[in-house]
N, C-alpha and C positions, 0 to 999 in steps of 0.2 A: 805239454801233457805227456804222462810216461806211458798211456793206453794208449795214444795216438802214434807216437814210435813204436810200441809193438806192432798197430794194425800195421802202419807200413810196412815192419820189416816182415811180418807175414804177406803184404802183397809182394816183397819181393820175391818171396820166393813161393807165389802158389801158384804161374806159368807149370814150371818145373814137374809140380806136383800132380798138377792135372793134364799132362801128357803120360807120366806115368801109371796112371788113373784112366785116361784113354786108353792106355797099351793092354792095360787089363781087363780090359771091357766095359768099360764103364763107357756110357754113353753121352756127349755134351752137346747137350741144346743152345744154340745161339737164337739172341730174340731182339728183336727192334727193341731202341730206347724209348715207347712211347707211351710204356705203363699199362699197355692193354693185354699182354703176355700174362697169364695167374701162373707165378713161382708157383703157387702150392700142385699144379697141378704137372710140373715140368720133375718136382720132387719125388710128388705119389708114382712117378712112374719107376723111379729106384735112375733116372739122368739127373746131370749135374747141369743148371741153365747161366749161360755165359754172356755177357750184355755185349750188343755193338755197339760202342757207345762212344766209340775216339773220335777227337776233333781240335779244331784249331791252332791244325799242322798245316803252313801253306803246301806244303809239296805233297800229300795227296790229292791237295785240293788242283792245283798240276797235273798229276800222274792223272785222277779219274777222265782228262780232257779226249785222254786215248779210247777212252769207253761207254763215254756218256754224255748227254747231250748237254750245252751248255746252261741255259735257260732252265735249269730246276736248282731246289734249294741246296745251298754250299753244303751243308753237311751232308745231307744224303748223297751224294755225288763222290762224298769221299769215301763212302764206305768199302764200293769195290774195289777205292784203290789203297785203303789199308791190307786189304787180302792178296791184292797183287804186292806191292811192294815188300811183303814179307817179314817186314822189322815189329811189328806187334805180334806176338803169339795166338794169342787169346783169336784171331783172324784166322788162325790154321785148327784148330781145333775143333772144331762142332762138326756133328754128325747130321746134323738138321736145324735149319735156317726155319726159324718162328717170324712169320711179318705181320701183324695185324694192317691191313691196309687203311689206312685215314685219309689219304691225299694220293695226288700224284706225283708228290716227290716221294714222300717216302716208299709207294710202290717200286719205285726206281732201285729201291734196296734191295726187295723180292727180283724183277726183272734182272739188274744187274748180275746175280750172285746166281740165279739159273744161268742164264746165256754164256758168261765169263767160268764157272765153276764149276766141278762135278757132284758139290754139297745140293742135296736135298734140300727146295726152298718148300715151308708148307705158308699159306698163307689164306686170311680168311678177314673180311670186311668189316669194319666199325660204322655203323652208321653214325648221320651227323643230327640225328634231336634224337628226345630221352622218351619219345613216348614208348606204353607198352609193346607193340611192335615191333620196335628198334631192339627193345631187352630180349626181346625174342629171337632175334635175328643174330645179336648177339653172340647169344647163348646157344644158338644152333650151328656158330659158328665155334665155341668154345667145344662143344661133343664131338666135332670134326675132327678137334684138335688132340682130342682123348683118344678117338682110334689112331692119328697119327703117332701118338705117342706110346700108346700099346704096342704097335706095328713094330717099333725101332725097337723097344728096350723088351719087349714080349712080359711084360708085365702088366697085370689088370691094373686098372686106376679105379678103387671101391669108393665108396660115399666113408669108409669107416677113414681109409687112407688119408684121404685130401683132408677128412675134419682134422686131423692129425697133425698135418701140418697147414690147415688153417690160423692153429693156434699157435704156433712159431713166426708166422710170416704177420700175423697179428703185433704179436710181440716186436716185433722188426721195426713194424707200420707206427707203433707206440711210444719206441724207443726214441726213432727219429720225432716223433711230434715233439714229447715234452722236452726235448733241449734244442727246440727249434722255440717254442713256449718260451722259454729262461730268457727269449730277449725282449720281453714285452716289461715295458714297464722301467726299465734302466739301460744304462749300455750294455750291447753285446756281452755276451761272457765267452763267447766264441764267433771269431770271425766267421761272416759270406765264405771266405776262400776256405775254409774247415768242413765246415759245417755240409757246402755241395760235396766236397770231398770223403764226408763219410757217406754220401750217397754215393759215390761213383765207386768206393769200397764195397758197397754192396753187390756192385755187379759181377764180381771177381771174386769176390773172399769166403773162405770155406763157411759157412751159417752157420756153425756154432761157436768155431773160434769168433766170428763179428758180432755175436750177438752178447757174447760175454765182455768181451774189449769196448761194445756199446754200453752196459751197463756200468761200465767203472769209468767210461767215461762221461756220460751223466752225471755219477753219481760227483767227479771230480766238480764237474759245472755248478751244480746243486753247492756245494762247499762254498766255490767261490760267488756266487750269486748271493748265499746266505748274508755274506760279508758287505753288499752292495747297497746304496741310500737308493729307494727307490724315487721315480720318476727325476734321478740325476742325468740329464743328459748331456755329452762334453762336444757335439756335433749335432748336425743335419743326420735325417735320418730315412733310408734311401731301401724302397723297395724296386725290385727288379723283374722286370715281367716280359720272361722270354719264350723267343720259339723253341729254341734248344740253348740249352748249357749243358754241353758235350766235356769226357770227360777229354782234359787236356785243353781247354778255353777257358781261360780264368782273367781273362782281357780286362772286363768290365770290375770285377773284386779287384785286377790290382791298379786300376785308374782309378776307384774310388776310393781304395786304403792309401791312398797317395795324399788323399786331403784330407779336411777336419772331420768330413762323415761318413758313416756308418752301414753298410746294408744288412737290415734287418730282417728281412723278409723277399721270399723268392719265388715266383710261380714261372716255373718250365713245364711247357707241353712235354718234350723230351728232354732226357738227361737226368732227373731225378725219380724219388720212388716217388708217388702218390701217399701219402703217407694222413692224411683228414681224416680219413673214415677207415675202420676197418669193417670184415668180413662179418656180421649178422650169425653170431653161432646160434641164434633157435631156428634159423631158416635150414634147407636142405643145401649142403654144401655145396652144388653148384649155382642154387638158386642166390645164395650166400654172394658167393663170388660175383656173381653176376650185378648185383647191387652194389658190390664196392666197388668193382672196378670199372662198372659204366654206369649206372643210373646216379649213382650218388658224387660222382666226379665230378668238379666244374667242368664245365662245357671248353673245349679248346679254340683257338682262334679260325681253324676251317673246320667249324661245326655251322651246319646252318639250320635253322635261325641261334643266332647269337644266344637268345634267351635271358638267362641272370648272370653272365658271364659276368658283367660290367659289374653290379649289382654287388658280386659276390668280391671281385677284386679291391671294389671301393672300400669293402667291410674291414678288408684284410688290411689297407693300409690306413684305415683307421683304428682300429686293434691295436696295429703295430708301431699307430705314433709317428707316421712317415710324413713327409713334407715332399719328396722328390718321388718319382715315380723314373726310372728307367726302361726304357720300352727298346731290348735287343733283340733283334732277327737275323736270321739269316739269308744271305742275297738272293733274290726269288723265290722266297717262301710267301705268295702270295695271299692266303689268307690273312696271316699276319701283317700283311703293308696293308690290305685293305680295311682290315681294323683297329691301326693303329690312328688312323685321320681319325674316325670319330671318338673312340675310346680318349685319343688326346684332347679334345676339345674338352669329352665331357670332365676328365681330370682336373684340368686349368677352370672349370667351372664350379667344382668342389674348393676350389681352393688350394690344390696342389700346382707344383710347377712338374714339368714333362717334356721327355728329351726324350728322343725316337735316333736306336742307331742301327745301322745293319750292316752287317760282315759279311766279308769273304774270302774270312782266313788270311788276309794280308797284311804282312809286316807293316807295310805304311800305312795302313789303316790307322797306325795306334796314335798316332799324334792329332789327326783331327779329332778323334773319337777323344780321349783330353781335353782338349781346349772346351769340345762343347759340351761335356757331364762337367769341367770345372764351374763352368760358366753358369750350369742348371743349380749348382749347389751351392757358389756364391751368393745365388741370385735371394736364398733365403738364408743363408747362415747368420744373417742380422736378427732374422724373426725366432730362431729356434728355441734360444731361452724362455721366451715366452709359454711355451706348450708346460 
């Protein structure tokens, strides 16, 4: 696609851009990948907000061992050593460290990047169920987050501002849905390894140049979907449901575009935008925010109680025509392994088949992790004509 060469060649060169953008004073917000950070509200401040979002390099996964304890989850563990080791940019830049807290690995991002660095870490709690309390708690944690951001760049954050770019980051949230949509129903019209990849664009790329380069390229997918026999399917068809799919981990897309099927569908706690539900504009725009980015979210895997997590995942890969369920973690991400036992069972009980694998960023990982997604996706490649 000729919009997807442009977005790259504008990530190549928007490091560049936004140091020189620093120099001027502009100010850059770094934020956990974990979807609980509101862009719109990193924007209304007149700062530019920049994802930590790398992973699936074993040698920071190495390097962090200098700084952090071993026993927590592999990617969070790398993130302070993407900043030490120096070789991604995007790691030297922020003026302020965004963590929403969910766990206690990804705390370890907040604690890390204090203790090790002289970057300001601001950081403020997610609780784990949806009742009103929790939205409140929230949301008192999101107005913390408004004097922090007033404090750094000395501009007010209005209700007039954020609705403003409410409706941009709407748009965003929209773009990625309906050609995430385009693979319901026939094959892919764009690969798993694309398609995360224009989300990890997001964390990086100037928001208007992306949002225009996301439009044309929709509109390209729209073209070729048009052209598509529907419910033709040439494979097994394979949703993925991870802890993180960090940008730079594409392990599980290229073991699975290695054989006859297809991943269709992708649910990451971390790594992608949340992109379901958008922002509620007759609500007051924090109140707004507050519902799409926590109340109306599935539940993540160390949220307790579970709730319709299950429920909601089963929906999705029945929507999406899936036979295979991949279930990626990463190493000591404990909520995750504890919910993978029963989630699996209940999967295999659906009538799906379900393969559980968990990383730790290691080269030699890649060949068992092979043999045993091959193995899951053999195991129905007989049945899939049938659907």
């Amino acid at each position: 696609m000729d919009s997807m060469e442009k977005l790259n060649k504008h990530l190549r060169e928007r490091a560049v851009d936004l140091y020189r953008m620093k120099k001027s004073g502009t100010k850059i917000v770094g934020y956990a990948a974990g979807g609980f950070a509101p862009l719109e509200m990193i924007y209304a401040a007149g700062a530019i907000p920049v994802c930590l979002g790398m992973g699936g390099d074993p040698e920071p996964v190495t390097e962090a061992m200098s700084y952090t304890p071993l026993f927590l989850c592999t990617y969070c563990r790398s993130q302070i050593a993407y900043h030490k080791l120096g070789e991604v940019p995007y790691y030297q830049l922020p003026d302020l460290i965004v963590v929403p807290i969910v766990d206690a690995n990804n705390k370890l991002i907040a604690d890390s990047f204090s203790y090790f660095t002289d970057v300001n870490v601001f950081r403020f709690g997610v609780p784990h169920d949806k009742q009103p309390l929790d939205a409140d708690y929230y949301k008192y944690g999101l107005n913390l987050l408004k004097k922090e951001l007033e404090a750094l760049t000395g501009n007010e954050i209005t209700d007039e501002k954020l609705a403003k770019e409410i409706v941009l980051e709407n748009e965003r949230r929209s773009l990625l849905k309906e050609i995430s949509m385009l693979r319901i129903g026939a094959d892919p019209v764009i690969s798993s390894k694309d398609y995360v990849a224009l989300h990890h664009a997001t964390f990086y790329a100037d928001r208007t140049v992306y949002l225009e380069l996301l439009k044309e390229i929709r509109d390209e997918l729209k073209i070729k979907r048009a052209a598509m026999v529907e419910k033709k399917y040439s494979g097994p068809r394979v949703m993925v449901v991870a802890s993180t799919l960090a940008h730079g981990d594409m392990r599980i897309q290229e073991i699975v575009e290695g054989t006859n099927a297809q991943i269709v569908y992708e649910e990451a706690a971390e790594g992608m935008v949340p992109y379901l539900n958008n922002v509620d504009t007759n609500m007051s725009p924090m109140d707004g925010i507050v519902d799409c980015y926590f109340v109306q979210r599935i539940k993540n895997p160390w949220d307790r109680p579970w709730g319709d997590r299950f429920e909601r995942l089963l929906e999705k890969a029945k929507e999406f025509d899936c036979q295979v369920i991949v279930w990626y973690q990463t190493l000591y991400r404990d909520g995750a392994d504890l919910q993978s036992w029963t989630f699996g069972r209940k999967f295999k009980e659906a009538g799906l088949n379900f393969v559980k694998i968990e990383t730790n960023y290691n080269a030699a990982e890649k060949g068992p992790m092979r043999t045993r997604i091959e193995t899951a996706i053999e195991m129905v490649a007989q049945d899939y004509a049938a659907i």
